[in-house]
TIMITOR-93862 format. One record per residue: residue in three letters; y, z, x of N, C-alpha, C in turn. Coordinates in steps of 0.02 Angstrom, whole numbers, padded with zeros to 5 digits, always signed. Each point is the difference from the previous one (the first is absolute). Layout:
// TIMITOR-93862
ALAYZXYZXYZX...
***
This chain:
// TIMITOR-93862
UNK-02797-01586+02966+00072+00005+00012+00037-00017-00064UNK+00031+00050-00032+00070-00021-00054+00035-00072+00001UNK+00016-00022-00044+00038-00052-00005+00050+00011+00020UNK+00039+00068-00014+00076-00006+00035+00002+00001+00066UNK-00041+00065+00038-00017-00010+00080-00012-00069+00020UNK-00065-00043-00019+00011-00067+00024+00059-00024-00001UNK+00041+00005-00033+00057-00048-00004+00061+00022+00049UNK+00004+00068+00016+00028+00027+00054-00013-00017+00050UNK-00055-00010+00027-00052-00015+00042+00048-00086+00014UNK-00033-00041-00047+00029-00066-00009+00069-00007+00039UNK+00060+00044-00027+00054+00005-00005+00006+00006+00071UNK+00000+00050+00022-00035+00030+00065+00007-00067+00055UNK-00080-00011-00023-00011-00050+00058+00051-00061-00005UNK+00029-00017-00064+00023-00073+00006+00056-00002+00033UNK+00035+00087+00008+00078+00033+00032-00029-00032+00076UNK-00046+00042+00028+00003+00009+00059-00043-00065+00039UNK-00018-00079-00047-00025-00039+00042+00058-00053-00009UNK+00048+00013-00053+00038-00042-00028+00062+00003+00087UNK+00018-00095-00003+00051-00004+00052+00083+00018-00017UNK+00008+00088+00009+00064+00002-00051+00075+00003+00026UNK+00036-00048-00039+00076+00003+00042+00014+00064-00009UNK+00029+00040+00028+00055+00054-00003+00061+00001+00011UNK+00031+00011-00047+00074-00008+00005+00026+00029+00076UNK-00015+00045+00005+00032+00027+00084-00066-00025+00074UNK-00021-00030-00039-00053-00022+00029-00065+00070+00047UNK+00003+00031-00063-00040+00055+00022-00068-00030-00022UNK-00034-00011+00057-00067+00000-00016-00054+00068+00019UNK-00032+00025-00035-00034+00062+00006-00064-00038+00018UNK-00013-00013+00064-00055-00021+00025-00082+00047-00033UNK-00027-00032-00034-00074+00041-00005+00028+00047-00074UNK+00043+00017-00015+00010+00024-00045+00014-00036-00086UNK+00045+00046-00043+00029-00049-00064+00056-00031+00033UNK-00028-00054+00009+00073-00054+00015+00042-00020-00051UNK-00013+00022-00055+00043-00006-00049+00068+00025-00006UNK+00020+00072+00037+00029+00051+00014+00078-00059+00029UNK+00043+00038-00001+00048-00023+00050+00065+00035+00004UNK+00031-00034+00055+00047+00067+00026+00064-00057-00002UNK+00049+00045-00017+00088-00020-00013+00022+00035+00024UNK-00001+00015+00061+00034+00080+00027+00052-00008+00039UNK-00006-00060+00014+00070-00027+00076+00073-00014-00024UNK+00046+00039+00013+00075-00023+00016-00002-00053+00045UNK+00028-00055-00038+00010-00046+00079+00041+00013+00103UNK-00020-00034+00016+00063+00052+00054+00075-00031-00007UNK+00000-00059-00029+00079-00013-00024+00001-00005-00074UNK+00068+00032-00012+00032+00025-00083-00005-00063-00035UNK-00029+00016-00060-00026-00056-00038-00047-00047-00009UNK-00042+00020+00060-00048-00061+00023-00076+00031-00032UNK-00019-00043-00054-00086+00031-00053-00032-00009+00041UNK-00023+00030+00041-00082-00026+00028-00065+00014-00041UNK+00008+00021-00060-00055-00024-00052+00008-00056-00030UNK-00046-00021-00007-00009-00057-00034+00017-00003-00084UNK-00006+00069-00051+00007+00013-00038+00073-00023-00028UNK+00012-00067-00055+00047-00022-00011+00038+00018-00061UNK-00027+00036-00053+00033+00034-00052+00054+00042+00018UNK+00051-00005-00038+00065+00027+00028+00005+00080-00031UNK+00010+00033+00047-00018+00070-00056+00047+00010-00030UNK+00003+00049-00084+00050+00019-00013+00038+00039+00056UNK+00083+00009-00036+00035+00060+00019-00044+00056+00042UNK-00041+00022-00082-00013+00087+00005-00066+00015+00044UNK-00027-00063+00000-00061-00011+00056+00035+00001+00075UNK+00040-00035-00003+00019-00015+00069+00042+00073+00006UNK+00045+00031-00024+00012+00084+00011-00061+00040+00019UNK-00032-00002-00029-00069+00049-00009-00025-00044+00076UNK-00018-00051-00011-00021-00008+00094+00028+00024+00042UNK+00072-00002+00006+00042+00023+00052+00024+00061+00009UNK-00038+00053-00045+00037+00062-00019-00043+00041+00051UNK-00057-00027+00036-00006+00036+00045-00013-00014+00085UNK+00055-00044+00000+00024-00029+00064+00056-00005+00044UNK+00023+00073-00045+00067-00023+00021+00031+00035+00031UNK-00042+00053+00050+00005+00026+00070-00032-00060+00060UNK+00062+00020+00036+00002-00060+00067-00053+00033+00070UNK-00050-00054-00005-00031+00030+00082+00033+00024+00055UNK-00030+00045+00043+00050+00001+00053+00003-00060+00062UNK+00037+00019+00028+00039-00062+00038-00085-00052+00049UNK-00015+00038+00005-00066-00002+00034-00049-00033-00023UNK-00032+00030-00049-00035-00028-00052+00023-00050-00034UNK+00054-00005-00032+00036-00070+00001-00003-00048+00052UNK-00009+00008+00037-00007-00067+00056-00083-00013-00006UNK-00050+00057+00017-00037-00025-00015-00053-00039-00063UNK+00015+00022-00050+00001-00003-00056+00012-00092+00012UNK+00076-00016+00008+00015-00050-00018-00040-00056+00045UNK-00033+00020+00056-00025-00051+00065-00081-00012-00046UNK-00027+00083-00027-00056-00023-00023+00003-00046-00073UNK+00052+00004-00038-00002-00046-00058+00016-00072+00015UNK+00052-00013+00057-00009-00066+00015-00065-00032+00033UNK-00050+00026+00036-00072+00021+00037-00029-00038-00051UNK+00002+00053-00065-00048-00006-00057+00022-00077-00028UNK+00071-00022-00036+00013-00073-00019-00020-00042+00045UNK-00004+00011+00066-00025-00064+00032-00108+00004-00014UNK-00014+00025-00016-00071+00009-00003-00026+00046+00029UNK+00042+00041+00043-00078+00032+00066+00023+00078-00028UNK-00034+00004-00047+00006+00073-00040-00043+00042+00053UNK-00070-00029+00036-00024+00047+00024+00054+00042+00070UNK+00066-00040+00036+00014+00011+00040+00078+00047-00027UNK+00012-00014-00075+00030+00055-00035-00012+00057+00012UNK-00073+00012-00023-00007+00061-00010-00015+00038+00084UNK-00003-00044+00022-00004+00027+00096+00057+00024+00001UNK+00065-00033-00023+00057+00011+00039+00022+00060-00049UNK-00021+00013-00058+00003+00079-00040-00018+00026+00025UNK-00066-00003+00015-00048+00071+00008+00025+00024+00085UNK+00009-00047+00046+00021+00033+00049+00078+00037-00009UNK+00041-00010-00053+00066+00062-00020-00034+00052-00029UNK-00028-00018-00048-00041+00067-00034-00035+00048+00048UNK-00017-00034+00060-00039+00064+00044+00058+00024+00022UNK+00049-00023+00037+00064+00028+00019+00038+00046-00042UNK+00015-00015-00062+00030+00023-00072-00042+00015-00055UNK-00064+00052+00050-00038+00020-00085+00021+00005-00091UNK+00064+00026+00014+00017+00036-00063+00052-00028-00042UNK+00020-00063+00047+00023-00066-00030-00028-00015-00057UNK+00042+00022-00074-00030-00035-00070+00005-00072+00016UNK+00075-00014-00016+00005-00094-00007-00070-00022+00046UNK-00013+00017+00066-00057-00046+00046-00068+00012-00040UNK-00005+00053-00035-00057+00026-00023-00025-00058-00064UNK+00080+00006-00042-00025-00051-00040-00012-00072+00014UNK+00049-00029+00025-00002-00066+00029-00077+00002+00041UNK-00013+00053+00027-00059-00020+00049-00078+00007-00055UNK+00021+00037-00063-00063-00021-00033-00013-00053-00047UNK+00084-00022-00022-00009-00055-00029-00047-00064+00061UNK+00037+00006+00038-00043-00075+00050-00073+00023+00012UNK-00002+00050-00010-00095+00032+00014-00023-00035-00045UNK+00008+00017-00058-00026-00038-00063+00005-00066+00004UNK+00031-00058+00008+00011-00041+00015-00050-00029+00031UNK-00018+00023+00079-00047-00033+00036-00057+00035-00035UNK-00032+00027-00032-00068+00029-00031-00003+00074+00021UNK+00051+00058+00043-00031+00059+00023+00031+00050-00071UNK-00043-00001-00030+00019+00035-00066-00006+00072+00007UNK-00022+00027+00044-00022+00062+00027+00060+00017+00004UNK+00036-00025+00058+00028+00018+00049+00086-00006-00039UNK-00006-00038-00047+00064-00029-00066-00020+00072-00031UNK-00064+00016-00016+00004+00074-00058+00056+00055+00033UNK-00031-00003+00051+00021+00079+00054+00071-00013+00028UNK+00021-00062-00003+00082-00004+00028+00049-00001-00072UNK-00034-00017-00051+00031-00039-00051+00003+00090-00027UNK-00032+00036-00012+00013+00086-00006+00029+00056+00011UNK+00009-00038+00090+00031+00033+00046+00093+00000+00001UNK+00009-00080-00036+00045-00019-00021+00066+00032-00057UNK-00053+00023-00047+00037+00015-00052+00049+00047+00009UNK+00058-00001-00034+00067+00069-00017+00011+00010-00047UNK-00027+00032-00032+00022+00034-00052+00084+00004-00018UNK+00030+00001+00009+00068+00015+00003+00043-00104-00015UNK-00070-00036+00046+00024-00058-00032-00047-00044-00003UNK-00030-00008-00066-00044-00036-00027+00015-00072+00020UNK-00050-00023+00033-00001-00073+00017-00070-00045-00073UNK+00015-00041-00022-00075-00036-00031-00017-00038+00040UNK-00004-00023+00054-00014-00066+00046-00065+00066+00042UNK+00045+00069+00007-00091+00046+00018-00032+00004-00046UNK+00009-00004-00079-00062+00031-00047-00044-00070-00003UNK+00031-00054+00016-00022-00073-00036-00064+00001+00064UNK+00050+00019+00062-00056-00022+00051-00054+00042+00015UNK+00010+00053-00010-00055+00064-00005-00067-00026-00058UNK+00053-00006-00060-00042-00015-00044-00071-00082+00027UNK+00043-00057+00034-00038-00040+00031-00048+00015+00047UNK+00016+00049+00038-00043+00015+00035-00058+00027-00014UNK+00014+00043-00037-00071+00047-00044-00020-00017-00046UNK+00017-00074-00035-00023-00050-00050-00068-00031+00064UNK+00045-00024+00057-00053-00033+00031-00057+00040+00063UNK-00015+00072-00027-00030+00037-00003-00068+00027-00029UNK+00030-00038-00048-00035+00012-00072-00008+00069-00052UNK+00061+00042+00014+00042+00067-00031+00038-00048-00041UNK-00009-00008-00057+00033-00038-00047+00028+00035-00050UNK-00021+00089-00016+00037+00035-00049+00037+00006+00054UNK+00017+00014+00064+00055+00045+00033+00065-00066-00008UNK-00028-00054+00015+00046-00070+00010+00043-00006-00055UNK-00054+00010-00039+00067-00022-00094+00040+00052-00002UNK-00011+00072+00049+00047+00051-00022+00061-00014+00036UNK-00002-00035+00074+00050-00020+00043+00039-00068-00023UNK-00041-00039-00054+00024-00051-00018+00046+00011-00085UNK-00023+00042-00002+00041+00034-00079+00062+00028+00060UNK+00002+00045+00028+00042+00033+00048+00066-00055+00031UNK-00036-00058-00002+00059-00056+00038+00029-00017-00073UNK-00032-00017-00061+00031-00041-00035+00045+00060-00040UNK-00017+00057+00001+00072+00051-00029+00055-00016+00059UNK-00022-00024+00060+00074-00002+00022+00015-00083+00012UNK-00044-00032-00006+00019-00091-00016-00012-00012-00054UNK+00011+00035-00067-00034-00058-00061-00019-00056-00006UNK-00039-00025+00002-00040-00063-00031-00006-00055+00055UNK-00004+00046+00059+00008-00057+00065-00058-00017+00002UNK-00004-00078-00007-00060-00040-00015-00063+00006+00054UNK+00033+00032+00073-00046-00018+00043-00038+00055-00007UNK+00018+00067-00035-00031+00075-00006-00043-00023-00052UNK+00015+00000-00049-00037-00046-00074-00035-00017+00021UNK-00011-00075+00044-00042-00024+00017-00076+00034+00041UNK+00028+00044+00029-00046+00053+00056-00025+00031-00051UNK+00044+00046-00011-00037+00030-00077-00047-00019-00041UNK+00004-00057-00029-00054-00060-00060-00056+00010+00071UNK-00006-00031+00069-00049-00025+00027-00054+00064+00013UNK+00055+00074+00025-00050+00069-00007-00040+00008-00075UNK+00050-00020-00048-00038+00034-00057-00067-00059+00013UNK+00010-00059-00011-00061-00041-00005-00052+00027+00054UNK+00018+00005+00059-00055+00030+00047-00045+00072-00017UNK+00064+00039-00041-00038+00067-00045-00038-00003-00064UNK-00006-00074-00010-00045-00013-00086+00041+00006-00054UNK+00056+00033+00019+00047-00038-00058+00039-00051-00024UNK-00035-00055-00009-00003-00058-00017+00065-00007-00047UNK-00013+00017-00044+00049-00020-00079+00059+00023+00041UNK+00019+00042+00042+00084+00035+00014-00011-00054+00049UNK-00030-00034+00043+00016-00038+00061+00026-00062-00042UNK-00043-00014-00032+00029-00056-00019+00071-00016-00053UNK+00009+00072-00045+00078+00003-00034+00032-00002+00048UNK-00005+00065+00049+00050-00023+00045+00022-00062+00054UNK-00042-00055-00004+00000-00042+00030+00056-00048-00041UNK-00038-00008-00058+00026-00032-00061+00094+00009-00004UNK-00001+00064+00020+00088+00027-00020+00013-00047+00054UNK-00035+00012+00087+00024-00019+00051+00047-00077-00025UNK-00056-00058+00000-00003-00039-00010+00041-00037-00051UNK-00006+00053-00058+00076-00006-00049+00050-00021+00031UNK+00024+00025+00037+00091+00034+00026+00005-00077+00023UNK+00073-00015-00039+00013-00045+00036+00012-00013+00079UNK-00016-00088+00024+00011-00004+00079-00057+00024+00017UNK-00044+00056-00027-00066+00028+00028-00030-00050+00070UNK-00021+00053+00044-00020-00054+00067-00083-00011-00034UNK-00017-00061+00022-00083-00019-00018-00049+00057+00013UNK+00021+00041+00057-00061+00020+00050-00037+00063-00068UNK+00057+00014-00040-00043+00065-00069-00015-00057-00033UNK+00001-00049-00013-00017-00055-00060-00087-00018+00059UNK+00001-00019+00049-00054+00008+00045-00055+00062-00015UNK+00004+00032+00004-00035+00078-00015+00001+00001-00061UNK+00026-00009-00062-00012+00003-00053-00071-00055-00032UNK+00014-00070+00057-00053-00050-00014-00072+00019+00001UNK-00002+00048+00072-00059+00026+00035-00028+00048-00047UNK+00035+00049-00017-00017+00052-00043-00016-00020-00066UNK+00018-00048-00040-00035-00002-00054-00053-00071-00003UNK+00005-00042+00079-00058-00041-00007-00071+00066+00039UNK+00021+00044+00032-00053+00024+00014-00031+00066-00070UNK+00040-00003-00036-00009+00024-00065-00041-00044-00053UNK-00015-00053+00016-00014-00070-00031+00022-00034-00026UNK+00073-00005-00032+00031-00058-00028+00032-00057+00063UNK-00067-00017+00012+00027-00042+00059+00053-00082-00014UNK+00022+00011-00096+00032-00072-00029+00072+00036+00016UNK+00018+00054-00003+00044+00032+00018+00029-00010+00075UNK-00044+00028+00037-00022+00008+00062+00062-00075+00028UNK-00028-00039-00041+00002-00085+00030+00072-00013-00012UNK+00025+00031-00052+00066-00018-00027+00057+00016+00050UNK-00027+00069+00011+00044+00060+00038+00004-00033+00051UNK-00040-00022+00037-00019-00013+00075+00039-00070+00000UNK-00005-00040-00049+00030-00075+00009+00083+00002-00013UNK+00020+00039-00009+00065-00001-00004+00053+00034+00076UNK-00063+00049+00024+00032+00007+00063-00014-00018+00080UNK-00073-00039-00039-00019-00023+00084-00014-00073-00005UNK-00020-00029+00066-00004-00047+00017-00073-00025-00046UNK-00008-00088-00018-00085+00011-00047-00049+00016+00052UNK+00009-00028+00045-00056+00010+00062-00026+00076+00003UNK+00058+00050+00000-00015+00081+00004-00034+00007-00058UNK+00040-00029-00066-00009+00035-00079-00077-00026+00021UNK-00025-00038+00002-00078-00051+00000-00041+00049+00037UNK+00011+00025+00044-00028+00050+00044-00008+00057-00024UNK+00063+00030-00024-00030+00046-00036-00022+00018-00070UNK+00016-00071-00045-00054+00016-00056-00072-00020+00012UNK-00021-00052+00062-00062+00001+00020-00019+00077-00008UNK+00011+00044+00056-00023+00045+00023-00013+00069-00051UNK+00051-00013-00060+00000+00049-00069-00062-00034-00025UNK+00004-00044-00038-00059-00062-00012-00054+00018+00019UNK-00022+00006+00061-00075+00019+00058+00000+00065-00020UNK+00037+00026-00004-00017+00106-00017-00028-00012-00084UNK+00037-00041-00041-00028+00006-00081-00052-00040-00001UNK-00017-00056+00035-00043-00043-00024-00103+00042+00053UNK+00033+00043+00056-00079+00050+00031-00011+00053-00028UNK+00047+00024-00075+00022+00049+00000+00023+00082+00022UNK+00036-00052+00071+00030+00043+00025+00067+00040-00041UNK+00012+00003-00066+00063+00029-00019-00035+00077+00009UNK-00067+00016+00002-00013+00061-00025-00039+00032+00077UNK+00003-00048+00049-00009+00027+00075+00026-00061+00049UNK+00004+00023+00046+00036-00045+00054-00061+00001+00054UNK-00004-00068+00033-00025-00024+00047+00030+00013+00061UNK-00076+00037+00042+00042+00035+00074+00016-00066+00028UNK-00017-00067+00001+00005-00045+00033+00074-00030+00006UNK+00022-00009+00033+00084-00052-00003-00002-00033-00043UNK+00055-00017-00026-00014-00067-00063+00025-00037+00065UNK+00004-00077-00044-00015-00068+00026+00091-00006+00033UNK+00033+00012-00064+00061-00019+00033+00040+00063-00070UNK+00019+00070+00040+00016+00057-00012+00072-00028-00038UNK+00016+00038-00049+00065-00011-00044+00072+00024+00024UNK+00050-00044-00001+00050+00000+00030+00061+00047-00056UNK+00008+00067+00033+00025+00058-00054+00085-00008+00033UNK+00015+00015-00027+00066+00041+00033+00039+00066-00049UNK+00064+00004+00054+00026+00094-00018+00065+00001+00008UNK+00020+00047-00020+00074+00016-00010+00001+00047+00062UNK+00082+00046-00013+00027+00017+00067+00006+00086-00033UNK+00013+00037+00063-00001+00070-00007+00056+00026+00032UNK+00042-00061-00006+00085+00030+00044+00047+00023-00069
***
């Protein structure tokens, strides 16, 4: 096996055993949990339900909103708003119940289409996020909250050229929205391109206010690259020592069996604590 494949491999496994926050709290069960989704309007004006605290520019925040700014119908607006409050209280799985039973009613309902694949993705049905999140699109009005989440979905697929094309696709219409960036860096690393995962991580992490969770993924990716003195730095500045300890153990155990150049089918002892940015 190649050195770079191992390290994909590495990358790979440390994504999908690693315990990872997600800013929208999308966890892609069984998949790259690295991935994450920013896709939710709150249901009241002004209210972030991402966690993502960098204030965007102006021309970011235009470019987000430039394709939102047709109103659901009266209908879909109600439901819409019952399933996003559903989703803030926790029970996303009973979200997407209370979508999918409008969507059978209102096949051809875009707004339900999208809203209903963003929460797919969310609970892990990435399938089912590809085929709504598609079904979604208008041409006539470009949304990035569909290319970001399309792109997540078929990142955690493992279609990683199609993902960076949906994730290039969001950031011509969000520039430099950290949570696309972030998705972006984690596909390329899952595709073996290492050196672009990690510049682009690097920019992430630049920007001022930057949230930890790309400074997180940046740790992983170049301790599973082997500079695990790095690794330690990165990691101690945004996590707890108990986590950082955990997971330079676990970088540590891959360099010291030399596992940098294959990975052990076995569980590690105590799996590395990653986190991710947002795709709203």
């Amino acid at each position: 096996m190649s050195k770079n494949n191992s390290t994909t491999n590495n990358i790979a496994a440390g994504i999908r055993r690693g315990a990872i926050t997600l800013a929208a709290a999308a966890s892609l069960a069984g998949c790259a949990q690295g991935l994450s989704l920013d896709g939710f309007p709150a249901p009241e004006p002004n209210l972030e339900t991402s966690s993502i605290t960098t204030q965007p520019s102006a021309e970011r925040t235009a470019a987000a909103d430039s394709g939102a700014a047709r109103s659901p119908k009266p209908a879909a607006a109600a439901v819409i708003a019952d399933a996003r409050k559903l989703r803030l209280a926790g029970d996303k799985l009973k979200s997407l119940e209370v979508l999918d039973a409008a969507g059978d009613k209102d096949p051809k309902d875009k707004d339900l289409m999208k809203e209903r694949g963003l929460v797919a993705l969310e609970v892990g049905k990435v399938r089912q996020a590809e085929t709504l999140l598609r079904r979604a699109f208008d041409a006539s009005e470009p949304d990035w909250r569909l290319h970001s989440g399309l792109g997540a979905a078929l990142a955690a697929q493992g279609k990683q050229p199609e993902a960076q094309l949906q994730f290039a696709k969001a950031l011509e219409l969000a520039p430099d929205h950290p949570s696309v960036l972030n998705n972006l860096a984690l596909s390329y690393a899952l595709d073996g391109k290492h050196d672009d995962a990690e510049k682009l991580l690097k920019r992430v992490t630049g920007t001022k206010g930057a949230e930890p969770k790309a400074q997180q993924n940046l740790a992983l990716l170049v301790g599973l690259k082997g500079n695990v003195g790095e690794a330690r730095k990165l990691s101690e500045s945004v996590l707890p020592p108990d986590t950082t300890r955990i997971n330079v153990s676990y970088l540590e155990s891959l360099r010291a069996g030399g596992e940098r150049a294959t990975v052990s089918r076995a569980e590690p002892a105590a799996p590395p604590a990653v986190a991710a940015a947002d795709a709203n």
